[in-house]
C-alpha atoms as an extended CHARMM CRD file, in Angstrom:
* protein
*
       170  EXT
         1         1  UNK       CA            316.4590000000      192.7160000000      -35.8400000000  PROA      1               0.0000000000
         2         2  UNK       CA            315.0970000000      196.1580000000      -36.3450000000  PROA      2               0.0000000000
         3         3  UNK       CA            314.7800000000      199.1150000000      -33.5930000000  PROA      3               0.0000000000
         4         4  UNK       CA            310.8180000000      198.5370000000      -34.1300000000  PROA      4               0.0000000000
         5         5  UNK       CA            310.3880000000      195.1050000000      -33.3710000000  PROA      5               0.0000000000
         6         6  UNK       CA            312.7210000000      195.0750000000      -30.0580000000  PROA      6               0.0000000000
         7         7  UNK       CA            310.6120000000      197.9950000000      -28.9630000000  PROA      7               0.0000000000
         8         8  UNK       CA            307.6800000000      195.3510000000      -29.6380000000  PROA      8               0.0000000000
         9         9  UNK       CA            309.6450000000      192.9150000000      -27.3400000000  PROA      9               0.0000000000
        10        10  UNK       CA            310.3450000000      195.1310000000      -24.8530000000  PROA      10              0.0000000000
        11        11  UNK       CA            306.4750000000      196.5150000000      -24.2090000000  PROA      11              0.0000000000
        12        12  UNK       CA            305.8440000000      193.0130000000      -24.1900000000  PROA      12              0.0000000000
        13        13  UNK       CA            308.4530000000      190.7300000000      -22.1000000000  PROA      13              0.0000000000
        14        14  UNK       CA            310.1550000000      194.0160000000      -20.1920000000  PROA      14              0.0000000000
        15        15  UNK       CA            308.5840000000      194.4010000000      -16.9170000000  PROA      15              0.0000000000
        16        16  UNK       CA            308.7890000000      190.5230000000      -16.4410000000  PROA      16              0.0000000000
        17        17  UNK       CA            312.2660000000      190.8970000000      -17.2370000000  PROA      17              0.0000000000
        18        18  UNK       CA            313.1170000000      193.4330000000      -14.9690000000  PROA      18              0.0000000000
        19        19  UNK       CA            311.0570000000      191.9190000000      -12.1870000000  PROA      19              0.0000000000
        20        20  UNK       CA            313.4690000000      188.5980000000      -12.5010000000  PROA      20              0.0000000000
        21        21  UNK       CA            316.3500000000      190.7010000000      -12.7690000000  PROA      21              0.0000000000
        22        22  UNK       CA            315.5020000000      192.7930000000       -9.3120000000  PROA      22              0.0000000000
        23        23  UNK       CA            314.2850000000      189.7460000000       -7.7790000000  PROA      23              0.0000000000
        24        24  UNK       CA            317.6620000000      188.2120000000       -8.3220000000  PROA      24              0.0000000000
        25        25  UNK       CA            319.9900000000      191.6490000000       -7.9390000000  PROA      25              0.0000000000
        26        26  UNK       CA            317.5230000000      193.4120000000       -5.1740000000  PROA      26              0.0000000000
        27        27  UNK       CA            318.6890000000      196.5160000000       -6.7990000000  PROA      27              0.0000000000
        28        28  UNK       CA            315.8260000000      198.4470000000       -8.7540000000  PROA      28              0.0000000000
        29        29  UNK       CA            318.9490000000      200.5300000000      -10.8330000000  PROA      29              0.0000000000
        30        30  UNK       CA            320.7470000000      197.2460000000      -11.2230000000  PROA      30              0.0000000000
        31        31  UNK       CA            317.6440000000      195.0580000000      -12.6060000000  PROA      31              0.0000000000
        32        32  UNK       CA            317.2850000000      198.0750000000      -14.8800000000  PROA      32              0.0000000000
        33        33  UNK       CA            320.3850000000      197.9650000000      -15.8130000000  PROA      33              0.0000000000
        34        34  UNK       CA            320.4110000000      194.5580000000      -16.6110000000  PROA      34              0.0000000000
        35        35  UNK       CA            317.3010000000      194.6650000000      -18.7290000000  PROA      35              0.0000000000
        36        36  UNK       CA            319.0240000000      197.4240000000      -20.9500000000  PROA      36              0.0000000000
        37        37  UNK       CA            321.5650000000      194.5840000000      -21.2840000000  PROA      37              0.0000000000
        38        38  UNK       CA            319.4770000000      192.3870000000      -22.1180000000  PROA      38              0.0000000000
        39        39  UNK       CA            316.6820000000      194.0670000000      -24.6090000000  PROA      39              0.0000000000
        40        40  UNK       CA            320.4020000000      196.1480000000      -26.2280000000  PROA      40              0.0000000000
        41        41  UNK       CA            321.9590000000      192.2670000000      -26.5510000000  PROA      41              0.0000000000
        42        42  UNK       CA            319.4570000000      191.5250000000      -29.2240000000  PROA      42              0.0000000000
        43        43  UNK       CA            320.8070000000      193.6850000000      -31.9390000000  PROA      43              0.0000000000
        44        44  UNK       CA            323.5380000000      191.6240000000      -31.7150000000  PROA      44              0.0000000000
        45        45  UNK       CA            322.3360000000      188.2320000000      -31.7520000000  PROA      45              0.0000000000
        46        46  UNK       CA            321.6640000000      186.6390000000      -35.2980000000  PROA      46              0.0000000000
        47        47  UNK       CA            319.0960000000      184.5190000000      -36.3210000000  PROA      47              0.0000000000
        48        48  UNK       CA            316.6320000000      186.4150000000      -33.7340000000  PROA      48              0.0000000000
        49        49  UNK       CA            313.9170000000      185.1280000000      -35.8470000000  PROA      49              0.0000000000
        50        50  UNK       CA            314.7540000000      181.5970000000      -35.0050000000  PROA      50              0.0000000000
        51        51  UNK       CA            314.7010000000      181.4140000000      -31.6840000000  PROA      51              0.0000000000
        52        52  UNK       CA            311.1730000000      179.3980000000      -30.8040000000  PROA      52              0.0000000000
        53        53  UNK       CA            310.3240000000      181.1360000000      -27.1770000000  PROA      53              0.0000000000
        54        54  UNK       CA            311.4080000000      184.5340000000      -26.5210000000  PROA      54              0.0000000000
        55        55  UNK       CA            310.0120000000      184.7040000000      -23.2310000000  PROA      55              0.0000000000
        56        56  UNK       CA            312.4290000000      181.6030000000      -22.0210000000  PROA      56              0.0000000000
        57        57  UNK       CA            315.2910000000      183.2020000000      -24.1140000000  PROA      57              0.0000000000
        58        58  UNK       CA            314.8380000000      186.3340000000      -22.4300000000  PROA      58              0.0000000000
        59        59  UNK       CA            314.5460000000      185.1090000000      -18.9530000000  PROA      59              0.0000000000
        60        60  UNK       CA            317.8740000000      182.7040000000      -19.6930000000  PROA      60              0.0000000000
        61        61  UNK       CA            319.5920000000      185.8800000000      -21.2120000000  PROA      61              0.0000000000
        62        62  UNK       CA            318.7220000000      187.8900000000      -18.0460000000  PROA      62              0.0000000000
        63        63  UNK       CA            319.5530000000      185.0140000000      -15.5450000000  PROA      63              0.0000000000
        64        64  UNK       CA            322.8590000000      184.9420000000      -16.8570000000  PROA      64              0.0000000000
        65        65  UNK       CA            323.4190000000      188.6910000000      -16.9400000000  PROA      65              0.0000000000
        66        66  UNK       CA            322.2020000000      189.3800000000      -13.2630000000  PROA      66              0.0000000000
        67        67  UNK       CA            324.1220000000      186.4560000000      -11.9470000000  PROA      67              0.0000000000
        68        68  UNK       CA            327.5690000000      187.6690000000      -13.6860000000  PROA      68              0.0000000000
        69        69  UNK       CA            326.9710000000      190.8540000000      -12.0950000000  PROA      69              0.0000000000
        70        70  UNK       CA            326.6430000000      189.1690000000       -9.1280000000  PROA      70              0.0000000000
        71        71  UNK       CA            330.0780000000      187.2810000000       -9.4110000000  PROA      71              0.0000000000
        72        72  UNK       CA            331.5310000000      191.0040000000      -10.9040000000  PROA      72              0.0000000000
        73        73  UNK       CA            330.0510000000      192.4660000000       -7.9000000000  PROA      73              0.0000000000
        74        74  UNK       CA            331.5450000000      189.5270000000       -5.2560000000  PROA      74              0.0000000000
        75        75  UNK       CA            335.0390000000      190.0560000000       -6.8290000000  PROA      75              0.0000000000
        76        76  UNK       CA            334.7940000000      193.9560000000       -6.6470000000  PROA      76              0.0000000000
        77        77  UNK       CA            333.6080000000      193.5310000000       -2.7590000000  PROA      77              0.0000000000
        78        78  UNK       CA            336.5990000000      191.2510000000       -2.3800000000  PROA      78              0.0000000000
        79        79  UNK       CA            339.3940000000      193.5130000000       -3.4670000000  PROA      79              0.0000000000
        80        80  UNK       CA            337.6200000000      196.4150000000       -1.7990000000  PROA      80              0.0000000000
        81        81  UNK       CA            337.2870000000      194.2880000000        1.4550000000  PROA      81              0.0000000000
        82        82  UNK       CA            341.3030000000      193.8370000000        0.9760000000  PROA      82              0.0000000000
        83        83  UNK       CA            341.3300000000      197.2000000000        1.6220000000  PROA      83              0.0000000000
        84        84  UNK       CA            338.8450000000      198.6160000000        3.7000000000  PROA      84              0.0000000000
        85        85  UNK       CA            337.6980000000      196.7180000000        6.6640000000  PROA      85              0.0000000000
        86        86  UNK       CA            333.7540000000      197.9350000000        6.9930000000  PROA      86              0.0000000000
        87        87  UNK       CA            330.9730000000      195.6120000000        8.3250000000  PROA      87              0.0000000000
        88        88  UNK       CA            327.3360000000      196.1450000000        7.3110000000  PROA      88              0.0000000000
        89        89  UNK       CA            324.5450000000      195.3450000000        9.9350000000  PROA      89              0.0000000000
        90        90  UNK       CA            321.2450000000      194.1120000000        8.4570000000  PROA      90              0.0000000000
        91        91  UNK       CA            317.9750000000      195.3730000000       10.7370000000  PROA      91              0.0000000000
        92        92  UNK       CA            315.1710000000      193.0410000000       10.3840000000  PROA      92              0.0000000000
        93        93  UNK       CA            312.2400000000      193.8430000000       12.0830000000  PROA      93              0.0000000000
        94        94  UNK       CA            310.6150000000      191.7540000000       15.2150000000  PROA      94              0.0000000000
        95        95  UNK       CA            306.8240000000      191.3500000000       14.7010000000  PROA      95              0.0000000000
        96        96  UNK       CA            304.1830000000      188.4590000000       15.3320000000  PROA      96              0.0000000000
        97        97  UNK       CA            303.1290000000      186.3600000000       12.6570000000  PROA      97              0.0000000000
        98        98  UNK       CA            298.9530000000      186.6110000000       11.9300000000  PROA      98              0.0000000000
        99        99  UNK       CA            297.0050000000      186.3070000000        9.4990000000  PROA      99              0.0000000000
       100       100  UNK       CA            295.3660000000      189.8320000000        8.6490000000  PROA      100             0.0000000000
       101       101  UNK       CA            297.0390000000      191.5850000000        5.3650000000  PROA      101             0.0000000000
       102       102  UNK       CA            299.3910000000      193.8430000000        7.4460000000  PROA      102             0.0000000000
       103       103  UNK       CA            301.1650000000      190.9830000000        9.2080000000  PROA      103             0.0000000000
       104       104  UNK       CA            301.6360000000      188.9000000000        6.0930000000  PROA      104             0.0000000000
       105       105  UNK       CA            302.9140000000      191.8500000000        4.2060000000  PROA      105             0.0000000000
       106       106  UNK       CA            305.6420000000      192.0120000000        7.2520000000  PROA      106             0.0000000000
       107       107  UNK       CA            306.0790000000      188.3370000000        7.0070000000  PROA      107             0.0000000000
       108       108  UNK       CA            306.9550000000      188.7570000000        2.8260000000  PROA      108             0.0000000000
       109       109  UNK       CA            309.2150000000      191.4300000000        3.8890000000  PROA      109             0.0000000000
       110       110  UNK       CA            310.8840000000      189.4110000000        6.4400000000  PROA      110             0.0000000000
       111       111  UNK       CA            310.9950000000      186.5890000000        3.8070000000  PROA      111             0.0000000000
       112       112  UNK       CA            312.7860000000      189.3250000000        1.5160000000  PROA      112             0.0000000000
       113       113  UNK       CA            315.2740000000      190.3110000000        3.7690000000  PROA      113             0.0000000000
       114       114  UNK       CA            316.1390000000      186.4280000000        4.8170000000  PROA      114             0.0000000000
       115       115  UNK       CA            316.3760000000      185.5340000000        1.0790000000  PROA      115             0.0000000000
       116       116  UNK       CA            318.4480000000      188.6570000000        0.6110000000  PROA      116             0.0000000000
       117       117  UNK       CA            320.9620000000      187.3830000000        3.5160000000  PROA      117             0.0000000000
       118       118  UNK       CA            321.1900000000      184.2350000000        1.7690000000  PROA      118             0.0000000000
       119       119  UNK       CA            324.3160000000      182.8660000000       -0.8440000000  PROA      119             0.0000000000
       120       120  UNK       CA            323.7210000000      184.1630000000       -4.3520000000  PROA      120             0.0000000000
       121       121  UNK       CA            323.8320000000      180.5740000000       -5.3640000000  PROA      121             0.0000000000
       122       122  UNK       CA            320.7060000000      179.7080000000       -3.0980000000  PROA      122             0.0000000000
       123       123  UNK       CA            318.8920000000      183.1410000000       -3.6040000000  PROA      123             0.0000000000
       124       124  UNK       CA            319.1170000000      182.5000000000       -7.0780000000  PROA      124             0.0000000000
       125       125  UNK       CA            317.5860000000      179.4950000000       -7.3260000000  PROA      125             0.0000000000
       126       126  UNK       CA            314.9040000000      180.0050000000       -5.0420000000  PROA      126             0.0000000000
       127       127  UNK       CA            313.9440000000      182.8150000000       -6.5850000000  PROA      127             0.0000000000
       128       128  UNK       CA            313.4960000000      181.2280000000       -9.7580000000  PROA      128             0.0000000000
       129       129  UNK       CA            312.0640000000      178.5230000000       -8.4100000000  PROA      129             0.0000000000
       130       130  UNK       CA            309.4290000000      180.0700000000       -5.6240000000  PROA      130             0.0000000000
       131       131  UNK       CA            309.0190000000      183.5560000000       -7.3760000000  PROA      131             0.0000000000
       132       132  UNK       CA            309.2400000000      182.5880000000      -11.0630000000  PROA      132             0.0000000000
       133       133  UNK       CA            307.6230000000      179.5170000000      -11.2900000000  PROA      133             0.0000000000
       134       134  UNK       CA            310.1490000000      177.9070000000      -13.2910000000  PROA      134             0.0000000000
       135       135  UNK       CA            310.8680000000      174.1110000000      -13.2770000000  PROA      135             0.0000000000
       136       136  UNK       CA            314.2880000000      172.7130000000      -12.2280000000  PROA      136             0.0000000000
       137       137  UNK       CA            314.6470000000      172.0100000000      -16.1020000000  PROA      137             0.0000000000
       138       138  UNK       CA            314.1460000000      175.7360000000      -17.0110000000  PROA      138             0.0000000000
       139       139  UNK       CA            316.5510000000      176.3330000000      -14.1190000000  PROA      139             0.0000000000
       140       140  UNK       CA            319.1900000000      174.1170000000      -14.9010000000  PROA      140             0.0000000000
       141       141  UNK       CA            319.0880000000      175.6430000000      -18.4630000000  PROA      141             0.0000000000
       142       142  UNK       CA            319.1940000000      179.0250000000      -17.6960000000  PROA      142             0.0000000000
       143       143  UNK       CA            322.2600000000      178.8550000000      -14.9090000000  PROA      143             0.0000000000
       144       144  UNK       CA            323.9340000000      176.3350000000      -16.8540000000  PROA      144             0.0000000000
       145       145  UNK       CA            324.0840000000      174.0320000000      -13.7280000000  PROA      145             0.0000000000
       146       146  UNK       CA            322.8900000000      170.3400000000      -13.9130000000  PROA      146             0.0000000000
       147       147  UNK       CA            319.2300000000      169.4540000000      -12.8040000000  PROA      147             0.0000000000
       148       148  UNK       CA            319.9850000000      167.2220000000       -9.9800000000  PROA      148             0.0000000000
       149       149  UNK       CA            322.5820000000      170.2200000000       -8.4500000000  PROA      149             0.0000000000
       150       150  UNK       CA            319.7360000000      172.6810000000       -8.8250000000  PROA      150             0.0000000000
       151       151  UNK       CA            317.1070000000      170.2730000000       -6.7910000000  PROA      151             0.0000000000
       152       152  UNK       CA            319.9700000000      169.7420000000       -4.3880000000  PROA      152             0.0000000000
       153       153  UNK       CA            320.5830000000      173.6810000000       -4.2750000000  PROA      153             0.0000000000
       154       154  UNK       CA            316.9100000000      174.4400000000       -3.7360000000  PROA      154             0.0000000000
       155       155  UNK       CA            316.1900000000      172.0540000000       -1.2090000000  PROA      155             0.0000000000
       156       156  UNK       CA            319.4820000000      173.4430000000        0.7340000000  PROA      156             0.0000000000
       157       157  UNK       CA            318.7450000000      177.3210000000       -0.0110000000  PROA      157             0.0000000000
       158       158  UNK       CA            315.0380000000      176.5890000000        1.0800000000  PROA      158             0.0000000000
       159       159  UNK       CA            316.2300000000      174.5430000000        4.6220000000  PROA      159             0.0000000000
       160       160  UNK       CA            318.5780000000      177.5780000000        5.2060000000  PROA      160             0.0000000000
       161       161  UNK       CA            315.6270000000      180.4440000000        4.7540000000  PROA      161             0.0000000000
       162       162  UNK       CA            313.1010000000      178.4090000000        6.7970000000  PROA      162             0.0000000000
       163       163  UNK       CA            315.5760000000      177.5070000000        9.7010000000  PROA      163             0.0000000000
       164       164  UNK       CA            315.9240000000      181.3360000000        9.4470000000  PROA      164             0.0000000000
       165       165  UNK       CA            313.0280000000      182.6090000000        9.8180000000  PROA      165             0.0000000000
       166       166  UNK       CA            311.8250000000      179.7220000000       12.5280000000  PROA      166             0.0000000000
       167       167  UNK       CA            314.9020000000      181.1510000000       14.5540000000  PROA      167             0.0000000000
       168       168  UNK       CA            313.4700000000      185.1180000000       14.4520000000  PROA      168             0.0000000000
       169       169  UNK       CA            310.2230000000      183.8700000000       14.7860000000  PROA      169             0.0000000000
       170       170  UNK       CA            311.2300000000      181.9080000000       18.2620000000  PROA      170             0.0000000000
């Protein structure tokens, strides 16, 4: 594929890209990172002309990037945790719930800070699921996990952030 028509694909398809890949990483340098991946990958794939939806490779190809850098990133904490005993405090903010802009823009916060608390596993798939739109299908493609394990995953992951934010909101 030429330098021209990934530039093409990348004005197109890039800021969805990078808005899965931050979604799932919660890292604005790592989801940029990831995209660069990504958009760089394509040089080296073959038959680029073949492949029938770009947008669903793309997302698949970025799925699977953010979420190895997730298990680099858990194996890196890991050894580092061997080593250096540090815990990490996360602040969430105490507000009532209402329904005027202000409070529901705290309430998506809160709901970003819960679904960054959560397993990667669960984050994940919510996020696809909730944020993305995608079907368990799509899902189950993309993480290489079967369909019924995703359903099963999504309905746990989305129990866990509710019971969550029921217990601040209490």
């Amino acid at each position: 594929m030429r330098e021209g028509e990934i530039e093409k694909l990348f004005y197109k398809y890039g800021e969805k890209v990078y808005c899965s890949a931050f979604r799932i990483l919660n890292s604005e340098s790592d989801a940029k990172d990831i995209v660069q991946e990504v958009f760089v990958g394509l040089y080296r794939v073959k038959g680029v002309d073949s492949i029938k939806n770009m947008e669903a490779y793309l997302a698949t190809c970025c799925t699977r990037k953010a979420i190895d850098f997730l298990r680099k990133a858990k194996r890196d904490s890991i050894f580092k945790d061997e080593y250096k005993d540090e815990t990490t405090e996360f602040l969430i903010m105490d507000e009532d719930i209402s329904a005027n802009q202000e409070n529901e823009d705290l309430l998506a916060e809160k709901i970003r800070k819960k679904m960054k608390l959560l397993p990667d596993q669960y984050r994940i798939i919510l996020t696809l699921r909730l944020m993305e739109d995608y079907g368990y299908r799509e899902i189950a493609e993309m993480t290489g996990l079967n369909e019924n394990t995703v359903r099963s995953i999504y309905m746990r992951g989305k129990a866990k952030l509710i019971k969550s934010i029921k217990e601040e909101v209490i």
